[in-house]
N, C-alpha and C positions, 0 to 999 in steps of 0.2 A: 466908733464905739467909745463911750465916755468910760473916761478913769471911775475907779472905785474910791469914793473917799479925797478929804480935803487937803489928809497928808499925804497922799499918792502924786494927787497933783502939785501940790505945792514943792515935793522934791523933784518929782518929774520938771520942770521951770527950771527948778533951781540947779538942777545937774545940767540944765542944757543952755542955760544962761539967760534964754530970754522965754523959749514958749512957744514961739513963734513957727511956725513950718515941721511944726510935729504932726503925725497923723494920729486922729484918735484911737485911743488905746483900748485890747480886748478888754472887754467888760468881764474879768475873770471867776466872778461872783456866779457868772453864767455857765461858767465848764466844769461843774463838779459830776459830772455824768462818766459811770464806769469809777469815781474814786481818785482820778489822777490827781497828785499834784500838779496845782501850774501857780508860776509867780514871774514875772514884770522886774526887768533892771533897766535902768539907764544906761543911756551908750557907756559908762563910767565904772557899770557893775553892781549898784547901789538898787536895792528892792525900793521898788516904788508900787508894788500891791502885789497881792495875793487870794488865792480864793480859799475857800472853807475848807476844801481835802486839806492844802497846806496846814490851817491848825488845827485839824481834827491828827493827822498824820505826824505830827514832827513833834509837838506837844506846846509850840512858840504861837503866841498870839498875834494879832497882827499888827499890834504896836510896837510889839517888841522886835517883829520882822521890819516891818518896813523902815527905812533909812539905815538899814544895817544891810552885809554882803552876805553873797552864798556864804563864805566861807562861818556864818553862823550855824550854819549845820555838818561844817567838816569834823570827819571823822579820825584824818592823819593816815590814811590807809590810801591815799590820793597824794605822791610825793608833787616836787614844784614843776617837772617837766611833764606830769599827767597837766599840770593845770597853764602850764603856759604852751603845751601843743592844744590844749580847749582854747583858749584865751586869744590866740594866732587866726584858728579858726574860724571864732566868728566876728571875729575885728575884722577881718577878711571878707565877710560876706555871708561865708558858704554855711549851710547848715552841722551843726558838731552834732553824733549821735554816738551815743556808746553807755556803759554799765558804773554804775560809785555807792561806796558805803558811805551814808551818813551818819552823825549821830544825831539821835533824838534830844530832845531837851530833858527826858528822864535820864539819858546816858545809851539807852539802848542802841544799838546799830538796825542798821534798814537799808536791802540791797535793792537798788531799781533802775531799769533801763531811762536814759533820760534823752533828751530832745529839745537843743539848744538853736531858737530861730532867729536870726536877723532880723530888726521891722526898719525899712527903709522911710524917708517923707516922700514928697511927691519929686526931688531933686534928687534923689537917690542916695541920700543921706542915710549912714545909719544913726538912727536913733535908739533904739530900747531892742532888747533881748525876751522871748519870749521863751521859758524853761517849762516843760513838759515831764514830769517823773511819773511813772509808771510800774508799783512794785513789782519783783518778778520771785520774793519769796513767796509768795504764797503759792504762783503755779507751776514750779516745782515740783512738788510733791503729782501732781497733775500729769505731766511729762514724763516721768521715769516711773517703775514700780521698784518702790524702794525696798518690803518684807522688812527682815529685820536687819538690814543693811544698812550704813551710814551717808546722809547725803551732802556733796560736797558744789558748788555752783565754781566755776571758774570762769576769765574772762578768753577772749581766744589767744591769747597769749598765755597761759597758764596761771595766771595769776587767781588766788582765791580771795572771793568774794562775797563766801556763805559756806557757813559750814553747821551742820545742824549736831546735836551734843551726841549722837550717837555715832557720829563720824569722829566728834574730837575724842571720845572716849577710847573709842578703837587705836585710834595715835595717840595716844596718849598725850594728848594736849588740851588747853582749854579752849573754845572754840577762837578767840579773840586771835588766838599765836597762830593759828591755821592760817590768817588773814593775810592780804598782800603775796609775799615770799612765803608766807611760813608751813604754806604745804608742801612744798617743794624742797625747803629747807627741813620737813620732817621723816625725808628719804633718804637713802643712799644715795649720793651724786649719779652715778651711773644711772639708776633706776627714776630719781629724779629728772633728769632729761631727758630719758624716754617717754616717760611721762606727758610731759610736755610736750614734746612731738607728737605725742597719740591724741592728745585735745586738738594739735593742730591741725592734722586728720583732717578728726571728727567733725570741726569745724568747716576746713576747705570742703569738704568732700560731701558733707550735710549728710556723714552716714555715723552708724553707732562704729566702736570696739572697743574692744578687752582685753586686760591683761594681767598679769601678777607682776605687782613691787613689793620690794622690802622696805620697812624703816628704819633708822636708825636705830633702832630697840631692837633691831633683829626680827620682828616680826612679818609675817609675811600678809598679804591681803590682794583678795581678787578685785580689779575695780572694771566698772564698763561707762563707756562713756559716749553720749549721746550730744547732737549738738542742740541748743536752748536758742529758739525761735521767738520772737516775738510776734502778735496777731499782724503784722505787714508781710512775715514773713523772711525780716531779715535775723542772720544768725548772730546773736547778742556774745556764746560764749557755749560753756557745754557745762551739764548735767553730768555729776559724778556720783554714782552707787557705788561703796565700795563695803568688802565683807572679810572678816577673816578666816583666814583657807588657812594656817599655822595646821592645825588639827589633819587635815587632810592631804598636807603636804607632806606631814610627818608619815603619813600613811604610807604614801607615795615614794618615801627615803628608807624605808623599809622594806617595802614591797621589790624595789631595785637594789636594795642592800640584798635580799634574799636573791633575787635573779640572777645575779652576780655572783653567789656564793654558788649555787649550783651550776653557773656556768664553767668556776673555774674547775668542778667536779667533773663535768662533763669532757671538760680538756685533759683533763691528769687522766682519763684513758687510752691507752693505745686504741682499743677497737674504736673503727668509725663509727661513730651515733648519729641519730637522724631520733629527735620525737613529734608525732603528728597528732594533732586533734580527730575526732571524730568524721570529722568531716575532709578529713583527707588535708586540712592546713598546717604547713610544718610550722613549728612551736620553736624547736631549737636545731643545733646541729652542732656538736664540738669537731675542733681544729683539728682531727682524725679525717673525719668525715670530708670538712671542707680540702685536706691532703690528697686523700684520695680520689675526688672530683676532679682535681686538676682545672686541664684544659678539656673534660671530656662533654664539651657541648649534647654531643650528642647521644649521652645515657641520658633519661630522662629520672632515674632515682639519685645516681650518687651527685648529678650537676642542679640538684634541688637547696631551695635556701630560702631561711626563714620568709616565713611570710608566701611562697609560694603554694599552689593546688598539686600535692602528686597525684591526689585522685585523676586530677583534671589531663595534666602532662602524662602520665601512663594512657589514659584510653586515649589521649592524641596519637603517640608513637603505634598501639596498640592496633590503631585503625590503620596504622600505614606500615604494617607488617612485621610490627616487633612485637616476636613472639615472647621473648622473654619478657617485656613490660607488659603484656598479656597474662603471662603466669603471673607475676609480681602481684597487679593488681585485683585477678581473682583470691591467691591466698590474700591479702591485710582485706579485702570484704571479709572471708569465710572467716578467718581468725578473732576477727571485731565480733561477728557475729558467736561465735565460739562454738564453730560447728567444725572446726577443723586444731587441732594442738598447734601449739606456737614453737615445737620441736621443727628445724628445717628438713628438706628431703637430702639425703645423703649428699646429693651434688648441689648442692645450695648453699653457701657461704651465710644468706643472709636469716636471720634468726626475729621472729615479731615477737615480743612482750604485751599481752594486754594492761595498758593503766586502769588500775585499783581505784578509781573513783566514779561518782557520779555520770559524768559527762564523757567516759571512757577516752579513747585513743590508742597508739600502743606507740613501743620504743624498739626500732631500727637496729638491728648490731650484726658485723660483718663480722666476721671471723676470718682472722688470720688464717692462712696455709700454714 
């Protein structure tokens, strides 16, 4: 394939001393199909041509590319051990694939999976580098449904790579500080490394989750996280939506601030309590109730506990010859239904209350001898 251009070829020579036993180089003028960046280095590092994505995308011409290095479009979000484990790799041979922020020549930033090839001669020489850049902000938005949630792009290490203003907003940061460390740096330690574990999941495991972190601001926010595929298939890094739940949480610190206050109501009783839902599901039970159960396995009312069916465990005993879990559970139907008073029968301890709302239920109380 012939070089593009007479200063292509002219540093391609010159970087390699003589010329001689190169193999001809892609005709990169040819690979602007799909948008990709591609550009041509010498065994050396040194751009010896480029195709039209490159200056349509970067905002650098091609004279001003060529005979200058990648690092014309480093952004400083890429420290020296990202770039001398690339540099190892394909001085080496082996193909380097992975994720980098550039800058543009306007200043802008620009995140894209890249695809660094060895081109060997006929002797097995490496000669020239073939870069492959592929943005991946744009699909994005593509991959996750974002609503009005903040989108954050990381690498599978955790590292951020993309951050869009509605994600830096919510952290209160500007998008640039998110970059590198500085998502991670905009948590709580604890919740920052969990974090990061969860990308790396999501990653290994090529599946979504979710979770609630804090920031450092004290705020709270939901994030889910998905891993970020490129069209081969392989996984580049993960997709981060994240939202603020503050609002909802506060709900939720109330809602159990109140649970708690009536529970410790329920305890300052001597008589044992038991309240059930409509549906025969216990709701609560203060420290009365649970006294009195003991070890008695085998009552099927007082050895009940949140979260259990007494509907369900009365007609079991009921069917196997307990008569009293029989009576039990005909009176809480007829009393629910309010066909029967919630006053007990002289020899009956246990006393039903119908709850005063919508979705009824009643409340349990044993009376002391």
């Amino acid at each position: 394939m012939a070089q593009t251009g007479s200063d292509g070829a002219d540093a391609g020579r010159q970087a390699d001393g003589s010329g001689e036993g190169q193999p001809p180089l892609i005709d990169v003028t040819s690979l602007d199909l799909g948008g990709d960046v591609v550009f041509v280095t010498d065994r050396d590092g040194t751009i010896i041509d480029v195709n039209d994505a490159f200056v349509r995308v970067t905002g650098y011409s091609r004279r001003e590319a060529i005979g200058s290095t990648p690092r014309l479009l480093s952004s400083g979000y890429q420290d020296d051990d990202f770039y001398r484990e690339l540099w190892e790799t394909i001085t080496d041979g082996r193909v380097w694939e992975g994720q980098m922020i550039d800058r543009r020549r306007d200043g802008a930033l620009r995140t894209h999976h890249t695809t660094i090839t060895p081109v060997r001669d006929h002797s097995g020489r490496i000669t020239h580098f073939v870069a492959v850049e592929r943005d991946v902000t744009g699909e994005l938005g593509r991959q996750v449904a974002v609503g009005s949630a903040g989108l954050l792009h990381t690498d599978v290490g955790g590292r951020c790579v993309y951050a869009d203003g509605r994600a830096a907003a919510l952290l209160n940061r500007a998008p640039t500080a998110l970059l590198g460390d500085g998502l991670l740096q905009a948590l709580v330690p604890e919740d920052a490394e969990a974090f990061r574990e969860l990308i790396q999941m999501a990653t290994d495991e090529g599946r979504d989750h979710r979770m609630d972190i804090r920031s450092r601001d004290d705020d709270w926010f939901h994030v889910e996280v998905a891993p970020l595929t490129v069209p081969s298939g392989v996984i580049i890094g993960a997709v981060c939506s994240i939202e603020d739940v503050g609002e909802q949480l506060s709900v939720h610190r109330e809602l159990a601030r109140r649970d708690a206050f009536l529970t410790s109501v329920l305890d300052a009783l001597d008589d044992p309590i038991a309240v059930i839902a409509h549906d025969g599901m216990v709701l609560a039970v203060n420290a009365a109730w649970r006294h009195a159960g003991g070890d008695r396995s085998d009552d099927p009312l007082l050895s009940s506990r949140v979260g259990h069916d007494l509907h369900a465990r009365l007609d079991v005993a009921a069917e196997a010859g307990n008569e009293h879990a029989a009576s039990v559970r005909k009176r809480l139907e007829r009393v629910q239904m309010g066909v029967e008073p919630p006053e007990p029968h002289p020899d009956d301890p246990l006393r039903m209350s119908p709850l005063r709302w919508d979705e009824g239920g009643l409340v349990l109380r044993l009376r002391h001898d």
